[in-house]
N, C-alpha and C positions, 0 to 999 in steps of 0.2 A: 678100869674106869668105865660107868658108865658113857652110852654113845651120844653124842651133843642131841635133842629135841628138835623135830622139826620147827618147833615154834622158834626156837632159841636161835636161829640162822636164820643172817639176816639175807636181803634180797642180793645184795654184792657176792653171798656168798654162792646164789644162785647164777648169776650172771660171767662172772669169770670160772669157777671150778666146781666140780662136784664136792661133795662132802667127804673128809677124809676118813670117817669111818668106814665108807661104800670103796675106798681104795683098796686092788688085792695084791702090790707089791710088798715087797719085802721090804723096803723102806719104809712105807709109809707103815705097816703094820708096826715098825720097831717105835717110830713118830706116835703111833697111839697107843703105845704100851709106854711110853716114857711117861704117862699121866696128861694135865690139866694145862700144866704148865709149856710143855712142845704146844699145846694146841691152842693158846694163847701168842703166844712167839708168831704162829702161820699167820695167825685173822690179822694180826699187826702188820703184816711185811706184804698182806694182800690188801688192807688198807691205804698203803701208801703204793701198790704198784695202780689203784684209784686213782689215788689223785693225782701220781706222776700224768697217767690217759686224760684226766680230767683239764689238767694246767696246760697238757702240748694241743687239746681242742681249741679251750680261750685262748692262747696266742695264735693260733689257725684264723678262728673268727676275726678277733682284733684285726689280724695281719689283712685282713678280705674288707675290713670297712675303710681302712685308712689308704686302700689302693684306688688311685681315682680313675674311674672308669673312661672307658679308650674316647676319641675326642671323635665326632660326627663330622662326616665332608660338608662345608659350606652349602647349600643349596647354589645351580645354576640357572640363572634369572636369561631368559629371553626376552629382548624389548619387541613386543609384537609391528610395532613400526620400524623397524629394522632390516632391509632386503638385502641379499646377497644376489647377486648373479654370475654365472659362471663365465662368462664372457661380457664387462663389460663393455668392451671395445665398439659390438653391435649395437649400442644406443646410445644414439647424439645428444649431448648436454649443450646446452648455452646459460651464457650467466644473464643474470637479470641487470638489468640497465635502468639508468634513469634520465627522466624526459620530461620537456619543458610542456605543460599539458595543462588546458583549463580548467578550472575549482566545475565541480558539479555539484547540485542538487536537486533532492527526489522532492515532492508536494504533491499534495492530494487535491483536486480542483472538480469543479462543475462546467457542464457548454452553457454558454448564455449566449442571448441574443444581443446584439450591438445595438446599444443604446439610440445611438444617432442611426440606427436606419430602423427604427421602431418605432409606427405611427401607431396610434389610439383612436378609433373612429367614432365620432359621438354623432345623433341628431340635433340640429339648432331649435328644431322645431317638435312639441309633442305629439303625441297622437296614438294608431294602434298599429301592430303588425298583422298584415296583412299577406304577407308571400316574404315568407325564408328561405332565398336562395341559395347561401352557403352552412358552410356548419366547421366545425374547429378542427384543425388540418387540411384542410383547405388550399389549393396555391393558387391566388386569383392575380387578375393583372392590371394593370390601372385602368381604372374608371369602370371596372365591371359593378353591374350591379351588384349588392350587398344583400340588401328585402325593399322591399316597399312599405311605406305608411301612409295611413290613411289622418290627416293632418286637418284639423279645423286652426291652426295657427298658417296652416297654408290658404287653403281656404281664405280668412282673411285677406291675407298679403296679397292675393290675387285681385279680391276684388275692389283692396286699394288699387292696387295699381290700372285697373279698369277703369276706376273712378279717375284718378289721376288722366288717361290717357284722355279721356272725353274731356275733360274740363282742359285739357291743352289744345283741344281741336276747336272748343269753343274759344279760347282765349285769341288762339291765331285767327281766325275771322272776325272777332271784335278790332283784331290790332289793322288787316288789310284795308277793313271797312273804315277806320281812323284815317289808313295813308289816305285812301283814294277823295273822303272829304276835307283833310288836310290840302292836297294837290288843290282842290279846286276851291280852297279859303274859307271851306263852311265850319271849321272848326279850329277851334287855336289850338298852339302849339301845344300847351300842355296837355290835353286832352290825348295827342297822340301818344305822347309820354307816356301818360296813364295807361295809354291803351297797348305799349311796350312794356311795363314792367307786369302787367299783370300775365304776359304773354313769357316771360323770363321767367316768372315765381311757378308756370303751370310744368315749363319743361323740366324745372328743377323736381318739383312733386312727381313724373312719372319717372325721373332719374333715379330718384329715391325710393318706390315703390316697384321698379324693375330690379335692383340690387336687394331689394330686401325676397322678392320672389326669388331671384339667384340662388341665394346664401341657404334659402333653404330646401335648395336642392331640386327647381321646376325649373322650365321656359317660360318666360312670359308669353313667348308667342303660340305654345299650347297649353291653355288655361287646365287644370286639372288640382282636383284636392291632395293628390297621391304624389308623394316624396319617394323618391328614387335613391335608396343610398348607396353611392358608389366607391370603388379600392381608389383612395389619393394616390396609393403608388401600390408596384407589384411585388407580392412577396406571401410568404404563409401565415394563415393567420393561426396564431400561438396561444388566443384568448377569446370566450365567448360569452358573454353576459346578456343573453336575450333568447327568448324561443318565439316560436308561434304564434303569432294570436295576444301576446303579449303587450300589456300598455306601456306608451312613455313616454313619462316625466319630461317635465322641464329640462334644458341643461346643467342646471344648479341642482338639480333633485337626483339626480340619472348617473350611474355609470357609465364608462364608455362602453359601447356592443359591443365592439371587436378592437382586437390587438392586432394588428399586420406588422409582419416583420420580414425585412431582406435577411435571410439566411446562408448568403452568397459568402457575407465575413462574419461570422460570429467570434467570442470572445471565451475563453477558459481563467475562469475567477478561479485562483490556488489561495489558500492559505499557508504563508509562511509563515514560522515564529520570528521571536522579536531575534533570539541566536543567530539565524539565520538572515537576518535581514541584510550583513551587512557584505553578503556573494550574491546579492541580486541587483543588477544595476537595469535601469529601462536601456531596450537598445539590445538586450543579450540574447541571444537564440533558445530556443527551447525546443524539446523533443517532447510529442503526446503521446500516447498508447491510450487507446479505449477500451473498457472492458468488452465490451459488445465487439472490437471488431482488436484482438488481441494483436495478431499478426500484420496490421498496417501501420507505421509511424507515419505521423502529420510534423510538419515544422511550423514555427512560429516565430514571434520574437514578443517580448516583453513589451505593451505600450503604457502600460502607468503600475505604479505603486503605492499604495494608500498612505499619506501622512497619520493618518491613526489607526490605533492598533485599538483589538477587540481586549477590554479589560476582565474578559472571561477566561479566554484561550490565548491571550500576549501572543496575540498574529497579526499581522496586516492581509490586507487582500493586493495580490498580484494578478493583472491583466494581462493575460496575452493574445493577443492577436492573431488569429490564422484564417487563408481563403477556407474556405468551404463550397468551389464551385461544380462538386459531387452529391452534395445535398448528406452526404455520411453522417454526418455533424448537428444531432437535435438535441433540442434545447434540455437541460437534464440529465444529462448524460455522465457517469463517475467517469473520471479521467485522472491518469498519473503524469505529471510532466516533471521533466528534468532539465534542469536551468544549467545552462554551460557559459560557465563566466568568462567573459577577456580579459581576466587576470589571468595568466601563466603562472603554474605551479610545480614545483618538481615532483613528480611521481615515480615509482617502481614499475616497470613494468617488463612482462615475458611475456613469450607466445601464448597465444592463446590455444594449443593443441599440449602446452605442458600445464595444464591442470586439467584434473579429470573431477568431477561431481559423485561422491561417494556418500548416503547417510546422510543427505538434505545437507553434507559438508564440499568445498572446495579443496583442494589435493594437492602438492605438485611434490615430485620424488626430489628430494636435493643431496645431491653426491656427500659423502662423508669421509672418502678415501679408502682405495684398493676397492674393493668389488662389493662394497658397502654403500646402500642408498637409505635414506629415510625419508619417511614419508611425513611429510607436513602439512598441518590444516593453515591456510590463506584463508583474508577476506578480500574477494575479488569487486573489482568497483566497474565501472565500463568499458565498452570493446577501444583500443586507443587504435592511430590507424596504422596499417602493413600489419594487418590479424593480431595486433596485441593486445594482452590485456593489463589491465592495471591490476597494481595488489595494493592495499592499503595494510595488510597488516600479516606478518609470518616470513617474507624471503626481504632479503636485504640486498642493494646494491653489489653485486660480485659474487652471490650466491650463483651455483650450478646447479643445476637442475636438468633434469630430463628432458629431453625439446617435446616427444609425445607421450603421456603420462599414461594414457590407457594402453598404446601395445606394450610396456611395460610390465603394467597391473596386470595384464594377462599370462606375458610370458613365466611373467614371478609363479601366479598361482598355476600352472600347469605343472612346472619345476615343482614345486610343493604339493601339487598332487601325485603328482609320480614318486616321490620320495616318501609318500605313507603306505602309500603300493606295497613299496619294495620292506 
């Protein structure tokens, strides 16, 4: 027989065995002497030892998808606010407590000048200025000179009252001249009479044009054009509506020149909301802080309350009242005041060495059990007294906490530095 053709053998035939023409045993030579038919029989029996390798793969594979792959450790989550310490023992806890404490409120206010000791100093009389003694800021004292004017309304009044005075010296030796011919019957009764009221009506006229020189600001008894204006009372003057050389008005045409104000007690105007209105009572003490002088508190108390509110900002204005006899205290000034009610309220409060300020945040460690603290953000309110501090919001009644929150925070992260060390 001829030998099978390269062409004619297939790639299986290549892959498991050689071709059995190329075989030099004695069997296989008897195999290809038996003809067509043995060599038909092999391809067959090497076909199926294919597919047997073929069918034990696919159940291999099969067997590798339907096995479900091994299962991943949970992830371990650390709560970064979460501290351990190795010896709690060494840091003192106390629990937070609550305490019978007055309602407080914050408000934004201005210095003002106290109304009732703030005088406005006008001219009665017009004219020019002539010499400007003070100027704005000023601390003058009663009855200092203020400027001078140069007054034809004064002027005037003077020389009424000149006039006035002569016609009373004339009057009273008309009236003498009466008695002494009355006494000795050269003239009747009435005459004298006359010669009395005309002497009445002249003292009245110098009465009158001596008080009207007064008022506006001379002595009669040194006759002069020039008005003198002087401080009604002593205090800093806050306002200036006049210069140099300047003319003026009438009283009805004119502003006042100067503002004088006692500065001894001035007044911090707050705006509170209409919310808020009803933790402000008059009578309640108030704490100030100035931006200008941060580190000094002022006290005060509450003197009035506005019955109406601003229909812009639903505020009132609140008055408080405080000395000012440091002079600290000018008019304009931003100020924060915080109103402390005499209502008692119950409040939270801890030491004030168990919160620490971390991240523009407030702090305090509160025990969790065994050698576990956590650290919690407070919103802390004022200092209460015996070093407490209030919390309005984060620890509750019977919580423990750490007594000092910073040697804490330190010891922790030192512990935790040495433990990245290692």
């Amino acid at each position: 027989m001829k030998r099978q053709s390269l062409k004619q053998r297939t790639p299986l035939t290549f892959l498991f065995a050689a071709p059995l023409s190329d075989a030099r045993g004695p069997v296989a030579q008897a195999i290809v002497a038996s003809g067509s038919a043995a060599q038909y029989a092999i391809r067959q029996f090497r076909l199926f030892c294919l597919f047997l390798v073929l069918t034990a793969l696919m159940c291999a594979l099969g067997c590798s998808r339907d096995t479900p792959p091994a299962a991943n450790k949970p992830p371990v989550t650390v709560d970064p606010d979460v501290f351990q310490a190795e010896q709690p023992e060494l840091f003192k806890t106390v629990k937070a407590e609550t305490r019978q404490l007055p309602t407080e409120l914050t408000a934004n206010g201005t210095v003002n000048p106290d109304v009732n000791r703030t005088i406005r100093v006008t001219s009665l009389g017009a004219g020019r200025v002539v010499d400007l003694k003070v100027k704005l800021g000023d601390f003058v004292k009663k009855g200092q000179t203020l400027l001078v004017i140069s007054s034809p309304d004064l002027a005037a009044a003077m020389s009424d009252y000149q006039k006035a005075v002569a016609d009373e010296v004339l009057s009273r030796k008309a009236l003498d001249r009466s008695q002494m011919l009355y006494d000795r019957g050269a003239v009747a009764a009435k005459d004298l009479e006359t010669a009395q009221d005309l002497e009445d009506k002249a003292k009245i006229d110098v009465s009158t044009a001596d008080q009207h020189v007064r008022v506006l600001g001379a002595d009669p008894a040194h006759p002069s054009p020039l008005i003198d204006l002087r401080a009604p009372v002593a205090g800093t003057i806050v306002e200036q509506n006049v210069a140099g050389f300047e003319g003026i008005k009438s009283l009805d045409n004119t502003p006042n020149l100067f503002t004088i104000a006692d500065l001894s007690e001035v007044w911090v105007v707050c705006d509170v909301f209409e919310n808020d209105l009803g933790q402000v009572h008059e009578g309640d003490s108030a704490e100030i802080r100035l931006t200008a002088f941060p580190d000094q508190l002022f006290h005060g108390k509450v003197g009035d309350i506005s019955r109406v509110l601003d229909p812009n900002t639903r505020s009132a204005k609140v008055r408080i009242v405080l000395a000012n006899s440091g002079g600290l205290l000018r008019p304009g000034m931003f100020a924060v005041a915080k109103f402390h009610s005499r209502k008692m309220t119950d409040r939270v409060v801890v030491p004030a060495t168990a919160i620490m300020r971390l991240h523009d945040k407030d702090w305090v460690f509160r025990k969790e059990g065994g050698r576990n603290f956590r650290r919690v953000a407070v919103q802390a309110d004022g200092l209460a007294p015996d070093g407490m501090q209030e919390i309005r919001e984060g620890v509750k009644p019977g919580d423990e906490v750490v007594a000092n929150a910073l040697e804490f925070s330190t010891d922790v992260a030192e512990k935790k530095a040495e433990s990245k060390q290692q």
